[in-house]
Structures are given as structure tokens and as C-alpha cells.
N, C-alpha and C positions, 0 to 999 in steps of 0.2 A: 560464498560468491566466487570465491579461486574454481574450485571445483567445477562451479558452472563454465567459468570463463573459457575454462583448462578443455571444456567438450566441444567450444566451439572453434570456428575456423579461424586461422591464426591471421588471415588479410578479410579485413570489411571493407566490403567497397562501399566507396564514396555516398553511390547511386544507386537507387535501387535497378538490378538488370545491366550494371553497369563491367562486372568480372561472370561471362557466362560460367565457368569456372564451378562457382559457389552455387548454382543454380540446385534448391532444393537441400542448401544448408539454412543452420540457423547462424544469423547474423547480428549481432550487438550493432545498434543505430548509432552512428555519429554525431556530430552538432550539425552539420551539413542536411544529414538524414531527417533528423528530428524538425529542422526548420522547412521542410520540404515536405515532410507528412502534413505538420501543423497548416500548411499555407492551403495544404489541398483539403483539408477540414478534414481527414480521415483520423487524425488525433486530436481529441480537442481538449482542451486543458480552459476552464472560468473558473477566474479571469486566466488570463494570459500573459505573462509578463516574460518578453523577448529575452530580458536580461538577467533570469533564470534557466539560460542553458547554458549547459558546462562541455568539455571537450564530449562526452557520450553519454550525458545524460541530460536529468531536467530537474534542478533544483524545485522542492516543494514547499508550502508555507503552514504553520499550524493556523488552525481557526482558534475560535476561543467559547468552544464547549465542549465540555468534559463530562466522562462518566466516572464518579467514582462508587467504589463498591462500600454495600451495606453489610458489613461484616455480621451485625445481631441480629440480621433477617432469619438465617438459617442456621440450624447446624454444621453443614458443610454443602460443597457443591455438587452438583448432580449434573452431568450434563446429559441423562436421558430424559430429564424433566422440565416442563418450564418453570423458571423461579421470577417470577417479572420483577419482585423488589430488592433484588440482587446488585442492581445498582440505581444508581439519581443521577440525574442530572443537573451541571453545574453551569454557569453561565457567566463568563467574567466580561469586565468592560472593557473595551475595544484597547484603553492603555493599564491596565491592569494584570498583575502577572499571577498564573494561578503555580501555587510554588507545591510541589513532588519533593515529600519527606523522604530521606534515606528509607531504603524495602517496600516502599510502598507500590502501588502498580495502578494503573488509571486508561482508561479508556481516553482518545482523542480523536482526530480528525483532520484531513490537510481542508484547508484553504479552497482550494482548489477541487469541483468536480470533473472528474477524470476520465474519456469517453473512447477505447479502445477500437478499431475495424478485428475482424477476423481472423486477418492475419500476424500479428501481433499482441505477443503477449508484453508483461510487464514485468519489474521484482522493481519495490521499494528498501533502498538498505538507509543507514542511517548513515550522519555527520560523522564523519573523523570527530573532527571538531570539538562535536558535541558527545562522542563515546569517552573519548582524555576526557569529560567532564563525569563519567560516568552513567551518564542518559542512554539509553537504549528504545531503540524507535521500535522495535516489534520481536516478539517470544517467536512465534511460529510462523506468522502470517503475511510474508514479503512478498507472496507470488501475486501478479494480477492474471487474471486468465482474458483470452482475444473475446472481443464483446464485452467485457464487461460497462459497465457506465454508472460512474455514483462519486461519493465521496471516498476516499481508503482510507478504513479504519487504525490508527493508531494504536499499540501493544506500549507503555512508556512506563520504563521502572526507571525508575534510581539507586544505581548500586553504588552510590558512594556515601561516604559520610556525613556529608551537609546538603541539604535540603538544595533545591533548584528551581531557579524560577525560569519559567516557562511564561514567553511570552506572545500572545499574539498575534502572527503575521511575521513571527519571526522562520527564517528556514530552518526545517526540521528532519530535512531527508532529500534523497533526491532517487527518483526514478529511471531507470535504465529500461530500454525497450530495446525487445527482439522481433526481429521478422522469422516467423515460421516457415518451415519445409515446406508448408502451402496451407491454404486456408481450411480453420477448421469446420469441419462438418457440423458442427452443432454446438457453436457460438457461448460463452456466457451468456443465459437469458434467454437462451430457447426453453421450451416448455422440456426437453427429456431430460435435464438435469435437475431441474428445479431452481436453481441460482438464487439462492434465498436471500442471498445479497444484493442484488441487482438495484437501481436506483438507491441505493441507501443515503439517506440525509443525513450528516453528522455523527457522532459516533454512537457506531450500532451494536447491541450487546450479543452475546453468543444466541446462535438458533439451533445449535446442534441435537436439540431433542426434535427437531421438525424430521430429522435423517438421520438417528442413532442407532445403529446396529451391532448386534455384537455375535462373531464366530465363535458356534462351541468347539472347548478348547479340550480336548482328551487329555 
């Protein structure tokens, strides 16, 4: 997240169009910003809760289903191929906490369907908070791309020594939004990329054999 931060412009303005300046950089949204997307429905966030924004971002909430992996399905994992019983799905009650054994790693979901414009893309990082606890919100998969629209899937290990309950409705991450150099030409969910994510309900398991390729390597 430094790295990212470190390539963008060192003043955000307020407003969007607001510092011609910036015009055609990329720019981390404000609370200001993000209350002003939200209001123009170009970001939509169900449900909505006003008192999940933070100085530049927008706190997220976990839902409460879970994928966890069938380890005696296969031998090992293949991502050129489909393995559909690779995971289960698990489904706990509304006050019920589903508790991540130390090493373990599970599939999850925010709360929250998440509905991007254009121009705007996304990165979900995780809780302070909740990393001093050892929890980790996502391995690889932080980026949102402009257009996308679904649920963000959850990456959630436990790299600490005692087990964690996970509950609920509780926050589990929070979302930082970037306005783009300018709008992209071919959206999440246009047909030339194939967006195999696109609408996804709840948490959704790897598709990677839909677009598996591999460069031979001399």
C-alpha cells in the first residue's frame, strides 16, 4: 500500500476538478470525495452505512458465509483445472461466530455489494486492528478494477497462535478508492476481458482455469 501511495500525487483535492493541477493524475478519494460519489450513486455500496467512512476510506463489514477447503478432495491443487469440490460452503447464524484455526485459510465475503463507475478503481487492505490480531484480509487479491459490481471476495488466514472468531457484520477491512487518469476503455464486465467475477454473490472460489495460460519457458 506505501508503494502505491508513494506513486500518487502528494495533494488530493477535495473535489473532484477541484486543483486543475492534478488533472489526469491518479488521486486517493477523501471522506469528502467518497460522500459525494456515494450521494451521486456513481459508487454504491448495499447497505450503506454513512458511519463507515473514515478520513479516506470506507470501512467494510464481513457477511457470514464462508468457503472453507476440502483438503481429502484431491491430491493437490491445480489451478488449470476445475476442481468444484475443492471447497463447501458454510453458513453461520446471524450471532454466531465462525472461529479460523491458527494456518488455516478460508474463503469470505463483505457485507456489502460493491458497485464501481469507470473511472474508479478500488484496493481493499485490512484492519490494523485486526492484523496485531494476526488476521489477514486477503493473500493476493486487494485490487478492485473500475466497473466492477459484486460482492469482494475475502483471502482470511490466521497467522497467529489461537484460533479467531470471526464475527458477522463485524468490520473486516476497509476500501480506498482511486479516481483514474480517465475513464477506462473497457470497464470490468465488458465482454473483452471476460470478468469472471463480475456479479459474484458471496464467496466465490478460484475460476482461474476459465483463463489459464502458461509461457513456454526456454
Amino acid at each position: 500500500m506505501q508503494r502505491l501511495l508513494a506513486a500518487i500525487s502528494k495533494r488530493v483535492p477535495s473535489l473532484q476538478g477541484e486543483n486543475p493541477t492534478l488533472k489526469g493524475s491518479v488521486v486517493l478519494l477523501s471522506d469528502r470525495d467518497l460522500r459525494a460519489e456515494i450521494a451521486a450513486e456513481r459508487v454504491v455500496l448495499e447497505p450503506y452505512d454513512d458511519g463507515m467512512i473514515q478520513p479516506s476510506s470506507i470501512d467494510v463489514r464481513l457477511d457470514r458465509l464462508f468457503r472453507t477447503f476440502e483438503n481429502h478432495r484431491y491430491p493437490h491443487i491445480d489451478p488449470s483445472v476445475e476442481q468444484p469440490d475443492l471447497t463447501r460452503m458454510v453458513e453461520t447464524a446471524a450471532d454466531e461466530a465462525f472461529i479460523l484455526h491458527p494456518g488455516e485459510f478460508v474463503l469470505a465475503s463483505t457485507y456489502e455489494v460493491i458497485t464501481l463507475p469507470d473511472d474508479i478503481a478500488g484496493r481493499l487492505e485490512g484492519k490494523s486492528s485486526l492484523g496485531r490480531l494476526g488476521l489477514l484480509t486477503h493473500s493476493t487479491a486487494g485490487f478492485i478494477d473500475p466497473g466492477f459490481s459484486g460482492h469482494v471476495t475475502l483471502e482470511l488466514s490466521n497467522v497467529a497462535t489461537l484460533p479467531i472468531m470471526l464475527w458477522p457484520g463485524m468490520k473486516i477491512g476497509q476500501l480506498c478508492l482511486f479516481r483514474l487518469s480517465s475513464p477506462a476503455e473497457h470497464p470490468y464486465g465488458s465482454s473483452v476481458y471476460g470478468s469472471r467475477y463480475q456479479g459474484q454473490r458471496g464467496p466465490t472460489p478460484s475460476k482461474s482455469y476459465l483463463n489459464f495460460h502458461i509461457t513456454p519457458v526456454d
